[in-house]
PyMOL Python script that loads the backbone (N, CA, C, O; Angstrom):
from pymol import cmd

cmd.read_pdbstr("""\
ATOM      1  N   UNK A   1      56.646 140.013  89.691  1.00  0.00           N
ATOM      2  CA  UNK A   1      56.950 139.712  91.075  1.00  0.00           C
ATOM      3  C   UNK A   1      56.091 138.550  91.582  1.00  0.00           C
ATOM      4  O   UNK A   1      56.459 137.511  92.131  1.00  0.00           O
ATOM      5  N   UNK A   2      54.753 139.008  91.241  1.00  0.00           N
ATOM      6  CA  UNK A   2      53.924 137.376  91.197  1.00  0.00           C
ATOM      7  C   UNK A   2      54.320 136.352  91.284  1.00  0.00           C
ATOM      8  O   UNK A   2      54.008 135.521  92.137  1.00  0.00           O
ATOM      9  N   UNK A   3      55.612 136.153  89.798  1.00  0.00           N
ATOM     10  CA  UNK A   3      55.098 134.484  89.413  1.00  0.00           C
ATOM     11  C   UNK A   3      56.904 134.210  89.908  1.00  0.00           C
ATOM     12  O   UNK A   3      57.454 133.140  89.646  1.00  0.00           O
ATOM     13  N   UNK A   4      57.550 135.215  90.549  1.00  0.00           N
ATOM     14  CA  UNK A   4      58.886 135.075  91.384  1.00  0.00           C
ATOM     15  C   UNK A   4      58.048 134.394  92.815  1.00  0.00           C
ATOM     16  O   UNK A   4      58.186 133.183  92.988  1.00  0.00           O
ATOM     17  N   UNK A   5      57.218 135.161  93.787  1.00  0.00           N
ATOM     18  CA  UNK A   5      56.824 134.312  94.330  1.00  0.00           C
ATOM     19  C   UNK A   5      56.148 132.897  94.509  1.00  0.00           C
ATOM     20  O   UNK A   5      56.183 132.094  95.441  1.00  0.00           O
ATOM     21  N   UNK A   6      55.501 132.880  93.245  1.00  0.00           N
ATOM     22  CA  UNK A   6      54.721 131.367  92.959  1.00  0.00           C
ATOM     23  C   UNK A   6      55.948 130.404  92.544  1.00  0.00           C
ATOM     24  O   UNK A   6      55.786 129.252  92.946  1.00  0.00           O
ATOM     25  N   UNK A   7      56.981 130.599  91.922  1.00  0.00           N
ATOM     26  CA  UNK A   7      58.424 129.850  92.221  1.00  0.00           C
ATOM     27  C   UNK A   7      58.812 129.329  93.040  1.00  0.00           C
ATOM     28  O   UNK A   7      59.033 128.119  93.060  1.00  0.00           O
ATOM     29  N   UNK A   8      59.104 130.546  94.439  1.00  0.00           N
ATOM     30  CA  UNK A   8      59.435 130.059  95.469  1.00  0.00           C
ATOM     31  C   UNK A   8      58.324 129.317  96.691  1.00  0.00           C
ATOM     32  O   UNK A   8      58.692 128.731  97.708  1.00  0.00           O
ATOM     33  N   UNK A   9      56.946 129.535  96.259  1.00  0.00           N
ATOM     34  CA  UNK A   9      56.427 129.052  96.787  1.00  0.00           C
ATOM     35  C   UNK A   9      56.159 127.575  96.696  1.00  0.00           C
ATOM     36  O   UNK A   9      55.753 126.813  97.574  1.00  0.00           O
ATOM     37  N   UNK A  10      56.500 127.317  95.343  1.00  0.00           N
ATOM     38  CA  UNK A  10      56.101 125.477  95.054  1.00  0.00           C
ATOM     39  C   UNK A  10      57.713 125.073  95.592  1.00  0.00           C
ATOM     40  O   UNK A  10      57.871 124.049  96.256  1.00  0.00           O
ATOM     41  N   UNK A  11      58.910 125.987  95.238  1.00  0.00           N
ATOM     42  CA  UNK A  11      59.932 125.364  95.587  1.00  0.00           C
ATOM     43  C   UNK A  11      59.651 124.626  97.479  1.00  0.00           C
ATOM     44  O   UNK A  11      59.639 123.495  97.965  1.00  0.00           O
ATOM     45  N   UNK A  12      59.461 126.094  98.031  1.00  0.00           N
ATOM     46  CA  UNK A  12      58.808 125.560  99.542  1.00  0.00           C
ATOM     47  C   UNK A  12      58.450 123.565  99.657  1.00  0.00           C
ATOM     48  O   UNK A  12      59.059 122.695 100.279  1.00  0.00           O
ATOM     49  N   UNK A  13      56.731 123.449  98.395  1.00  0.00           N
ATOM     50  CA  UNK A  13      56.011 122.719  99.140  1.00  0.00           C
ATOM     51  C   UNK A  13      56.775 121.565  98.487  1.00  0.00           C
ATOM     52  O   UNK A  13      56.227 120.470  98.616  1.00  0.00           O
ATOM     53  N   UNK A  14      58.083 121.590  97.724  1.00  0.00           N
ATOM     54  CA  UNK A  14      58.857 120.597  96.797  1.00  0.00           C
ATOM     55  C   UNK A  14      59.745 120.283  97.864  1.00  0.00           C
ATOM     56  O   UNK A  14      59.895 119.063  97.933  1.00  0.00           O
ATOM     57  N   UNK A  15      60.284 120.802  98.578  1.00  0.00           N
ATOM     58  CA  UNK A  15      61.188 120.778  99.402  1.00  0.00           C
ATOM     59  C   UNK A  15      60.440 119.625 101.103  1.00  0.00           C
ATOM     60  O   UNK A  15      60.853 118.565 101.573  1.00  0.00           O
ATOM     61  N   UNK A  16      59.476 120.367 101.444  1.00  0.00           N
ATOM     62  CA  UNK A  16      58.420 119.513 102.328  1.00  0.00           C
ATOM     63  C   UNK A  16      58.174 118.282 101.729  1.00  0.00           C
ATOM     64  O   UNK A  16      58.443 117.297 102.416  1.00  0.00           O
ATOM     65  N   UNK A  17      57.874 118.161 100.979  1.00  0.00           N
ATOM     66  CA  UNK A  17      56.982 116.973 100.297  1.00  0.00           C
ATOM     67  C   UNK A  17      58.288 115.824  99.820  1.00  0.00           C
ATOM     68  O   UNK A  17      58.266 114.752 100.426  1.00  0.00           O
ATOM     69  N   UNK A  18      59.192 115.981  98.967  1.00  0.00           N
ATOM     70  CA  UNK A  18      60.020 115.336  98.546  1.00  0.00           C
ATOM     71  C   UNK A  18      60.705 115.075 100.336  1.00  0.00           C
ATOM     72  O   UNK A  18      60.743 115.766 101.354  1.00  0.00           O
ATOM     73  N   UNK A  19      61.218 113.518  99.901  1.00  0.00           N
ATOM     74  CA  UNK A  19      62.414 113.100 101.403  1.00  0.00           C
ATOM     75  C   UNK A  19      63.888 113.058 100.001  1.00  0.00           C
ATOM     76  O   UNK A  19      64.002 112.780  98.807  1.00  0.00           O
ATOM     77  N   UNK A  20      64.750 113.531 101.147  1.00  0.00           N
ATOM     78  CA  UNK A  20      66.464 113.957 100.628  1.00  0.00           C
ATOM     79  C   UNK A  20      66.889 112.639 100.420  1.00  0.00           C
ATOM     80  O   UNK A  20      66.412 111.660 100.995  1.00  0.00           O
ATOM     81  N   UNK A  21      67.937 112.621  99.458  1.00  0.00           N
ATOM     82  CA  UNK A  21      68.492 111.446  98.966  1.00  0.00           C
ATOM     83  C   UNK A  21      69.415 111.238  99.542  1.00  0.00           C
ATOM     84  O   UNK A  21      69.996 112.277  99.227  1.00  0.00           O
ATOM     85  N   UNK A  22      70.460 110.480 100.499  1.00  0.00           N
ATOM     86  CA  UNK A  22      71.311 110.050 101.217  1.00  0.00           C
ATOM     87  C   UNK A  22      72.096 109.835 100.612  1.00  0.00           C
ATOM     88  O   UNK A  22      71.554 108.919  99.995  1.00  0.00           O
ATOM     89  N   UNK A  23      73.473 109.930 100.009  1.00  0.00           N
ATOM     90  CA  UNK A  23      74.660 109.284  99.606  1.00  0.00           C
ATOM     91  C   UNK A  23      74.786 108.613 100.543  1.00  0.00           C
ATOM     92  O   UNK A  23      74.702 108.892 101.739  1.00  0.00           O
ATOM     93  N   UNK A  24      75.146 107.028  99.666  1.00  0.00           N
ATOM     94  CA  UNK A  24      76.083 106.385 100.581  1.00  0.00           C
ATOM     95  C   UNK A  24      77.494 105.987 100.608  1.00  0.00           C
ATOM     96  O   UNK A  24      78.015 105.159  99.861  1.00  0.00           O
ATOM     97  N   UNK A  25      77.921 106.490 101.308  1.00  0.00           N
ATOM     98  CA  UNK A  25      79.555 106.387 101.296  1.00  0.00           C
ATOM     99  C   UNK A  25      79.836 104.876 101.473  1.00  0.00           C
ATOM    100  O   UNK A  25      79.142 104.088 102.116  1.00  0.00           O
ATOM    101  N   UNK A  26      81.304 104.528 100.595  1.00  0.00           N
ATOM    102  CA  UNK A  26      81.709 103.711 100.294  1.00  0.00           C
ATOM    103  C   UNK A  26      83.324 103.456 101.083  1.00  0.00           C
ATOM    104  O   UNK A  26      84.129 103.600 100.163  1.00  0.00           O
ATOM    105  N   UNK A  27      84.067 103.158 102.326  1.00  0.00           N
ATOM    106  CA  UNK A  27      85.196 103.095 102.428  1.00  0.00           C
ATOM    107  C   UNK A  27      86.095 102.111 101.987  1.00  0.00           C
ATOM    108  O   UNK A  27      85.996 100.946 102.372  1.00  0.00           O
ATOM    109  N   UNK A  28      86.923 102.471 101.245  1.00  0.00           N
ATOM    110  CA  UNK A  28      87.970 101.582 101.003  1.00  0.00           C
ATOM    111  C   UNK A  28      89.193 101.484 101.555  1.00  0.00           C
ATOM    112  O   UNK A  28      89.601 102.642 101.642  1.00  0.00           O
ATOM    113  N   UNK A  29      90.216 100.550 102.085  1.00  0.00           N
ATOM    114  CA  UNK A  29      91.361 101.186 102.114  1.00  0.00           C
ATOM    115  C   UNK A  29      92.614 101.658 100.966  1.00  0.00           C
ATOM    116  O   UNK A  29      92.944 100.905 100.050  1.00  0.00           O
ATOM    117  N   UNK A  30      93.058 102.628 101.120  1.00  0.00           N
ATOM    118  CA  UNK A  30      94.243 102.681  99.834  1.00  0.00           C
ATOM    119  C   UNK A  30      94.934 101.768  99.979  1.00  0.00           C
ATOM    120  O   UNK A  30      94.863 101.055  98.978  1.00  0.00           O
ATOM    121  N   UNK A  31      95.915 101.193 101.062  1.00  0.00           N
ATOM    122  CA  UNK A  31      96.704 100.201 101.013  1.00  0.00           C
ATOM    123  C   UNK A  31      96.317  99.451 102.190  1.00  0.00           C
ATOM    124  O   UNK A  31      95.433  99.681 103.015  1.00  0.00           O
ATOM    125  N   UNK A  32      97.318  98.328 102.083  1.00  0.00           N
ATOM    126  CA  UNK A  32      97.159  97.341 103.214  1.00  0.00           C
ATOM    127  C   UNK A  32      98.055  97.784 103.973  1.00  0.00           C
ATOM    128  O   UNK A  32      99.090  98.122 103.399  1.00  0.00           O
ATOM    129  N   UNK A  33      97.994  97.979 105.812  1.00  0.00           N
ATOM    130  CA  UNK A  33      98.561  98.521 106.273  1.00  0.00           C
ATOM    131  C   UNK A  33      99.658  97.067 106.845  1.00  0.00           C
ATOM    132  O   UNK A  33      99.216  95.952 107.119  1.00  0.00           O
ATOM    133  N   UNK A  34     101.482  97.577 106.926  1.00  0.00           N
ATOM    134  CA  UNK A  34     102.117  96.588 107.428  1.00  0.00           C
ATOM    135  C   UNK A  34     102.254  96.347 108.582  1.00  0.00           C
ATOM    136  O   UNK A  34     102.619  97.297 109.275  1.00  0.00           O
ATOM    137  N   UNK A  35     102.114  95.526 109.001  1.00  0.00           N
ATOM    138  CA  UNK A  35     102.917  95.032 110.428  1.00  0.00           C
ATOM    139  C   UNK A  35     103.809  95.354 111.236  1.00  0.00           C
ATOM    140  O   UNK A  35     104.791  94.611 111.220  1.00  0.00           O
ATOM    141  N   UNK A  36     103.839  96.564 112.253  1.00  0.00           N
ATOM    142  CA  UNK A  36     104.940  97.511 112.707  1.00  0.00           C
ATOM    143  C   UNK A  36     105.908  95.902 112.900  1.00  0.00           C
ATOM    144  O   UNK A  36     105.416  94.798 113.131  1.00  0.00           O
ATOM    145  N   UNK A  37     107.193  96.193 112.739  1.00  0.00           N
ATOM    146  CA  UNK A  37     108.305  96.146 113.452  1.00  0.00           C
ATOM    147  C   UNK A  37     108.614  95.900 114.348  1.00  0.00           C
ATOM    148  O   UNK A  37     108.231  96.873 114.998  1.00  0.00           O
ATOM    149  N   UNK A  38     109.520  94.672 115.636  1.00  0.00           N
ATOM    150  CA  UNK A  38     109.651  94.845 116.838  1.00  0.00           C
ATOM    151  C   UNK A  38     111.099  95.833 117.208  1.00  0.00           C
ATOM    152  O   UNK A  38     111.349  96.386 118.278  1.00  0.00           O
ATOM    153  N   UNK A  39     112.099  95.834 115.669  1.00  0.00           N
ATOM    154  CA  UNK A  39     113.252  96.072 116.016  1.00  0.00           C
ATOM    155  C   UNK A  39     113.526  97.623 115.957  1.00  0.00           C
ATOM    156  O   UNK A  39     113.138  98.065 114.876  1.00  0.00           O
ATOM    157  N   UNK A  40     114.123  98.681 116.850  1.00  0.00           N
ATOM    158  CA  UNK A  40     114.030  99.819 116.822  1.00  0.00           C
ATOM    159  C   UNK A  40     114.906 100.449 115.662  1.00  0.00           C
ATOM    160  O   UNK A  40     115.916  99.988 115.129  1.00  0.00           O
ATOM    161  N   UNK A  41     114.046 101.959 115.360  1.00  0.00           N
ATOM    162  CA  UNK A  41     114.941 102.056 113.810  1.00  0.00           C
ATOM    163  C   UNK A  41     116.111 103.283 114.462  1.00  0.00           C
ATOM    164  O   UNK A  41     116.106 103.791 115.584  1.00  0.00           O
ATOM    165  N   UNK A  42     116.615 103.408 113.859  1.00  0.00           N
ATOM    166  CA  UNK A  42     117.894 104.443 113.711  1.00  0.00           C
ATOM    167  C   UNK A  42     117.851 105.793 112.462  1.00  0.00           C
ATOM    168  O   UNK A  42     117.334 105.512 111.381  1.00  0.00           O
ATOM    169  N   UNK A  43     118.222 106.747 112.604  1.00  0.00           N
ATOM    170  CA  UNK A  43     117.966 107.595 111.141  1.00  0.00           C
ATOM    171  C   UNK A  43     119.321 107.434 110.290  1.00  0.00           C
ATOM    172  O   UNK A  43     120.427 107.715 110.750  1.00  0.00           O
ATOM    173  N   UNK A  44     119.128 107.014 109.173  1.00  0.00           N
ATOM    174  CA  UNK A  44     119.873 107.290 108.244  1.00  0.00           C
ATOM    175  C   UNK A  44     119.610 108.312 107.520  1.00  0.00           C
ATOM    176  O   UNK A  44     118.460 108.578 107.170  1.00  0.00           O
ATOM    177  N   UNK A  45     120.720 109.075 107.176  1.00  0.00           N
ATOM    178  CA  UNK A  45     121.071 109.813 106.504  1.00  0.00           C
ATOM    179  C   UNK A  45     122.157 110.147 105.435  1.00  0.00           C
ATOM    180  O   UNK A  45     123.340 110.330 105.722  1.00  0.00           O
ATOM    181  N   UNK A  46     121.656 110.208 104.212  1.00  0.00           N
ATOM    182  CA  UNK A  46     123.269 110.343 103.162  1.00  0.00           C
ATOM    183  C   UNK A  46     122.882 110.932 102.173  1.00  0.00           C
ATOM    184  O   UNK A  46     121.683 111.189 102.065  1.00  0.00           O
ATOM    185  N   UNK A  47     123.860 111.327 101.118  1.00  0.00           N
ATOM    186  CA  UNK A  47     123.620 112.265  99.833  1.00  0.00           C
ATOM    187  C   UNK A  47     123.805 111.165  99.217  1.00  0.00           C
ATOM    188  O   UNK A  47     124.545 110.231  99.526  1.00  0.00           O
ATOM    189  N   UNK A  48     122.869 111.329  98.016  1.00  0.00           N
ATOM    190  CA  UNK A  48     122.495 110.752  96.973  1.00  0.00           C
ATOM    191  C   UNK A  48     122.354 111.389  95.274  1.00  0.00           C
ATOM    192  O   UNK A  48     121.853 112.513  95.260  1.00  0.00           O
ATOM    193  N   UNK A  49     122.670 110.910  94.082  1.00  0.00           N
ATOM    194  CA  UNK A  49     122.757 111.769  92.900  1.00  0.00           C
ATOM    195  C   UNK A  49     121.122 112.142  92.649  1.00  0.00           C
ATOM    196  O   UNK A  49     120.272 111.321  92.994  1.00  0.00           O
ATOM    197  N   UNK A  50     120.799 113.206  92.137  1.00  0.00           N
ATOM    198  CA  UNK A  50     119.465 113.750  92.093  1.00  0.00           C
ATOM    199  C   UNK A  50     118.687 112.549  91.669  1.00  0.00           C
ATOM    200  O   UNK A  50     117.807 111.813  92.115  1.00  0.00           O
ATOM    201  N   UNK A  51     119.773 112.765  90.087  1.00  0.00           N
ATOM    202  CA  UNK A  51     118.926 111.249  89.516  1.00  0.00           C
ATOM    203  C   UNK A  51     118.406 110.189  89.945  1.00  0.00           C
ATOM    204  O   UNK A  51     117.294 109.706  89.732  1.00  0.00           O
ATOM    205  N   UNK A  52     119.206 109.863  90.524  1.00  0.00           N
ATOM    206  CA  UNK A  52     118.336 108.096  91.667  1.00  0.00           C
ATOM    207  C   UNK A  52     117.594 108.649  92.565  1.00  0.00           C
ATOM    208  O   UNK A  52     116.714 107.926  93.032  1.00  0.00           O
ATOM    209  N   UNK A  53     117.684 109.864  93.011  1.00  0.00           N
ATOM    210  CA  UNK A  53     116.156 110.021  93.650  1.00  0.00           C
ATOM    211  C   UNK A  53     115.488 110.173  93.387  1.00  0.00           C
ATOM    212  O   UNK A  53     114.433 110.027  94.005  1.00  0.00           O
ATOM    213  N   UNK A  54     115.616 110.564  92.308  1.00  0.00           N
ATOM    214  CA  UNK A  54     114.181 110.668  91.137  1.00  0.00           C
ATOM    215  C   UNK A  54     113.552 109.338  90.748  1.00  0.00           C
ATOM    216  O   UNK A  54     112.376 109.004  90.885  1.00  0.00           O
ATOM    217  N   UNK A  55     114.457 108.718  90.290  1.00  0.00           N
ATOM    218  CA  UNK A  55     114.189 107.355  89.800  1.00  0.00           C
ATOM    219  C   UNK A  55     113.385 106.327  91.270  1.00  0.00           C
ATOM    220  O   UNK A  55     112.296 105.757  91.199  1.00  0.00           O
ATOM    221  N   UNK A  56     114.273 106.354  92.431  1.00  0.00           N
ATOM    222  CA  UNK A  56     113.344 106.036  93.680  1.00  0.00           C
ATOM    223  C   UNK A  56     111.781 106.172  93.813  1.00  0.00           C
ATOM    224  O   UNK A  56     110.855 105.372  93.952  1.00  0.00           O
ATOM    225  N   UNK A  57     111.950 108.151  93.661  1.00  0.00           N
ATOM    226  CA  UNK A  57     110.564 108.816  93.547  1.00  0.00           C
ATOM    227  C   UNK A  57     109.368 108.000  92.697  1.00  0.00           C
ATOM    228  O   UNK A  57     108.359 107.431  93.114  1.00  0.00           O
ATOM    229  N   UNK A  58     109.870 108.168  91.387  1.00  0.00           N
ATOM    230  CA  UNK A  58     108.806 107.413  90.614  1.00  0.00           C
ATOM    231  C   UNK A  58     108.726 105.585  90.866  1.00  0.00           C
ATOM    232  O   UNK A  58     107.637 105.030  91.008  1.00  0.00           O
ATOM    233  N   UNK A  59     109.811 104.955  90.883  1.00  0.00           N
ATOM    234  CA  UNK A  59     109.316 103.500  91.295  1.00  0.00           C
ATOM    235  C   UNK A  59     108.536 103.587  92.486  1.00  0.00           C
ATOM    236  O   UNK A  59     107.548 102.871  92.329  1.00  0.00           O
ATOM    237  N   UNK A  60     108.528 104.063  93.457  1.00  0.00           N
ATOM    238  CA  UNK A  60     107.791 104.608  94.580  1.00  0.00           C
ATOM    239  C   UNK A  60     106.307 104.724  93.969  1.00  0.00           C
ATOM    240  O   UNK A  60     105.280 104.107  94.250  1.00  0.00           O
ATOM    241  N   UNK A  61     106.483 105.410  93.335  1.00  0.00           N
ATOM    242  CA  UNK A  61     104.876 105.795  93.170  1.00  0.00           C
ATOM    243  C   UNK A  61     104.143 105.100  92.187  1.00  0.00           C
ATOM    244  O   UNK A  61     102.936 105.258  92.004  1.00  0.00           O
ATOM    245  N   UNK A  62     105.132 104.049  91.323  1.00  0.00           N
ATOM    246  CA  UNK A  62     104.355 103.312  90.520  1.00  0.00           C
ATOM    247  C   UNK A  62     104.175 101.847  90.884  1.00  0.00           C
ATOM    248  O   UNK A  62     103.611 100.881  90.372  1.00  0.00           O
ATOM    249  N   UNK A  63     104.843 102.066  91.910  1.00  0.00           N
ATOM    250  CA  UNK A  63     104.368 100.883  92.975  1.00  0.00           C
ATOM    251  C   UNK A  63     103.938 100.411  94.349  1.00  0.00           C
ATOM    252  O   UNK A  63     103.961  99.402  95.053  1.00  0.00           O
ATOM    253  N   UNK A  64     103.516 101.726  94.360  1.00  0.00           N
ATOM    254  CA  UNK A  64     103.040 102.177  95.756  1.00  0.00           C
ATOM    255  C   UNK A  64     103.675 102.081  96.497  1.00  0.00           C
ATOM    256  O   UNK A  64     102.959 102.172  97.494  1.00  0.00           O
ATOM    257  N   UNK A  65     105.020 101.889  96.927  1.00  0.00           N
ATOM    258  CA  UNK A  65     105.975 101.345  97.730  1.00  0.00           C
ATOM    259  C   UNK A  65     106.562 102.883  98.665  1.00  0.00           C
ATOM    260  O   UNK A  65     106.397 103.963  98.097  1.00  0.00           O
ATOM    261  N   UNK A  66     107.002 102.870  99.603  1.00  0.00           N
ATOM    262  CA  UNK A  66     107.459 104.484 100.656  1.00  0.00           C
ATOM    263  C   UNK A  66     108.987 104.232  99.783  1.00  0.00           C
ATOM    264  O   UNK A  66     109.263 103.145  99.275  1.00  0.00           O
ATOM    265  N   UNK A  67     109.959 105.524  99.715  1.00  0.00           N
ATOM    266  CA  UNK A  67     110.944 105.695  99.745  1.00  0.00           C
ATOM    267  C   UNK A  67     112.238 104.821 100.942  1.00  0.00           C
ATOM    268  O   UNK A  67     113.371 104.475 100.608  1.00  0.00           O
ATOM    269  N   UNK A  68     111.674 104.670 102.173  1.00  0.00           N
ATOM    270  CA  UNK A  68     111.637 104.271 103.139  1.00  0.00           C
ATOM    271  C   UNK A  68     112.023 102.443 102.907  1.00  0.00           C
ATOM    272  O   UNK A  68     112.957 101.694 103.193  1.00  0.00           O
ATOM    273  N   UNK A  69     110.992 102.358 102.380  1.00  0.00           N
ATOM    274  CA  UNK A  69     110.879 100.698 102.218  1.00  0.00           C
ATOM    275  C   UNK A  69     111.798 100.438 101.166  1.00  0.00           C
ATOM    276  O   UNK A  69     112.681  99.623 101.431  1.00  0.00           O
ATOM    277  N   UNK A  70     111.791 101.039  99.819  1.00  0.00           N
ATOM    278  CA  UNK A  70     112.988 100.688  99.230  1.00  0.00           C
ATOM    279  C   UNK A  70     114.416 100.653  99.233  1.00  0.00           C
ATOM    280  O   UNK A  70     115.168  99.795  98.770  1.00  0.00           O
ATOM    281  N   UNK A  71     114.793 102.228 100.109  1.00  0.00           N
ATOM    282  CA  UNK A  71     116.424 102.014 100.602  1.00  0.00           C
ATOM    283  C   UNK A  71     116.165 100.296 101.577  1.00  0.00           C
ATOM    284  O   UNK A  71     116.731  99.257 101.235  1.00  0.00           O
ATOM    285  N   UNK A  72     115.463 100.377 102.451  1.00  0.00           N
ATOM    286  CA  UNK A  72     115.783  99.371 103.884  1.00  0.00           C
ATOM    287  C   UNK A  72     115.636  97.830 102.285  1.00  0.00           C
ATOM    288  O   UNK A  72     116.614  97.087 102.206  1.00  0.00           O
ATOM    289  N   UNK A  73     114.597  97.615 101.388  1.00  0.00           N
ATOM    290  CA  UNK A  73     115.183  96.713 100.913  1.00  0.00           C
ATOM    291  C   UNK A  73     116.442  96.487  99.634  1.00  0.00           C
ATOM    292  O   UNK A  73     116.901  95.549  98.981  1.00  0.00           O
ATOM    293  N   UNK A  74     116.586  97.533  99.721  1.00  0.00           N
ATOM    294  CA  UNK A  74     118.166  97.723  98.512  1.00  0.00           C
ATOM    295  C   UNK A  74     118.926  97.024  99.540  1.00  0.00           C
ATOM    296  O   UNK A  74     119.320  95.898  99.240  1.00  0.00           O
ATOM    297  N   UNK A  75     119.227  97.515 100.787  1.00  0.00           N
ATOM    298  CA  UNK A  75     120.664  97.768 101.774  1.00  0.00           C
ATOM    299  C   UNK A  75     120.699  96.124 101.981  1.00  0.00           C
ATOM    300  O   UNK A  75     121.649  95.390 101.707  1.00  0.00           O
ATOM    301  N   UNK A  76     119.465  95.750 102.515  1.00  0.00           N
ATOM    302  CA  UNK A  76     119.384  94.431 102.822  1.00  0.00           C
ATOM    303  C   UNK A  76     119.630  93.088 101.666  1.00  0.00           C
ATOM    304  O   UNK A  76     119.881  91.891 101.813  1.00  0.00           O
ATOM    305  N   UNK A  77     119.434  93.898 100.580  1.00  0.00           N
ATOM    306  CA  UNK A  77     119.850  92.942  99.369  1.00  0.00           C
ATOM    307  C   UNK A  77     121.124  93.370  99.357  1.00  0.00           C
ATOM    308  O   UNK A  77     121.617  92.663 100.235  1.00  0.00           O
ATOM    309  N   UNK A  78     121.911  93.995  98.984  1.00  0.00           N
ATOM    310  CA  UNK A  78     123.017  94.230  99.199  1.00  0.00           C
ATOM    311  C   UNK A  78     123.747  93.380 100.339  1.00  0.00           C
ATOM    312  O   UNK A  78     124.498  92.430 100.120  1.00  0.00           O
ATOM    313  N   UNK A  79     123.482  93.763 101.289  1.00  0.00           N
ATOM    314  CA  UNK A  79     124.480  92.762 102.265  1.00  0.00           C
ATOM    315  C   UNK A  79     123.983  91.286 102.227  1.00  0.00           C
ATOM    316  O   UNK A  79     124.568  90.307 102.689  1.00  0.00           O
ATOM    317  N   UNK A  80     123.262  91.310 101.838  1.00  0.00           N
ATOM    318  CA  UNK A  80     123.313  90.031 101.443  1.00  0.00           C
ATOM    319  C   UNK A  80     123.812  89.147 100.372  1.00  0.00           C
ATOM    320  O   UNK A  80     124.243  88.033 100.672  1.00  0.00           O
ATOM    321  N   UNK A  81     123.794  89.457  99.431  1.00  0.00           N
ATOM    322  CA  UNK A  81     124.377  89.582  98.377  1.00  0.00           C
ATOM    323  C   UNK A  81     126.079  89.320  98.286  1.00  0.00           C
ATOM    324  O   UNK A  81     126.744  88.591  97.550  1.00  0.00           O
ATOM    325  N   UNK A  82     126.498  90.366  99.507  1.00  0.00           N
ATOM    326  CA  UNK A  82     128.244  90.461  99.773  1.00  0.00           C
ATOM    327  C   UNK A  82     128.508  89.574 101.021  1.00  0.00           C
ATOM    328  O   UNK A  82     129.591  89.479 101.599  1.00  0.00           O
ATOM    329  N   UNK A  83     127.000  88.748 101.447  1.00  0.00           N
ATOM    330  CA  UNK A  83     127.542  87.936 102.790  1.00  0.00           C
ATOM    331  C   UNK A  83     128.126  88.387 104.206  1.00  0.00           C
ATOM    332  O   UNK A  83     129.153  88.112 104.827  1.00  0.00           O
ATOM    333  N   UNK A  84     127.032  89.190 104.437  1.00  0.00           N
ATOM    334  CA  UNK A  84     126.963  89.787 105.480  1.00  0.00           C
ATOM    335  C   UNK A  84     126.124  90.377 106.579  1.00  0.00           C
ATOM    336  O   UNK A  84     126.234  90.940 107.668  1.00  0.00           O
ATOM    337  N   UNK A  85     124.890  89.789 105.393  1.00  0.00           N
ATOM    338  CA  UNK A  85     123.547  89.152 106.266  1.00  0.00           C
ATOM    339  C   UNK A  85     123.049  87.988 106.691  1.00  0.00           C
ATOM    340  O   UNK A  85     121.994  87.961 107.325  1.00  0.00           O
TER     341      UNK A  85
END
""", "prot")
cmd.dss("prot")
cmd.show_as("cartoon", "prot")
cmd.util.cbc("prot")
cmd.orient("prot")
């Protein structure tokens, strides 16, 4: 029981004596944030084959890109494309 207290007793004067080590945090951002929009959005909504949403899903994520951002630039290549943008 002794040398349980003589443990906690140096732990004590280790604890006093030593100053705590600070992490320093590092912020990064994950992405660059875009430039809202002036033009107001609308909801689209439609069914789609699983598959291409899957395929969306992962180009999405291997390019950091929103689901979001890729329909609005498919649609827009598209009409453009058929001359109608």
């Amino acid at each position: 029981m002794d040398n349980y207290k003589k443990k906690l007793g140096d732990l004590a004067s280790k604890i006093k004596n030593e100053t705590p080590h600070t992490p320093i945090q590092q912020v990064t951002p994950v992405k660059a944030i875009q430039a809202p929009t002036n033009e107001d959005e609308a909801r689209f909504n439609n069914w789609i084959p699983k598959g291409l949403k899957r395929k969306i899903k992962a180009y999405g994520a291997q390019n950091d890109i929103s689901q979001k951002e890729i329909t609005i630039r498919a649609l827009q290549n598209y009409l453009k494309d058929n001359g109608s943008l």
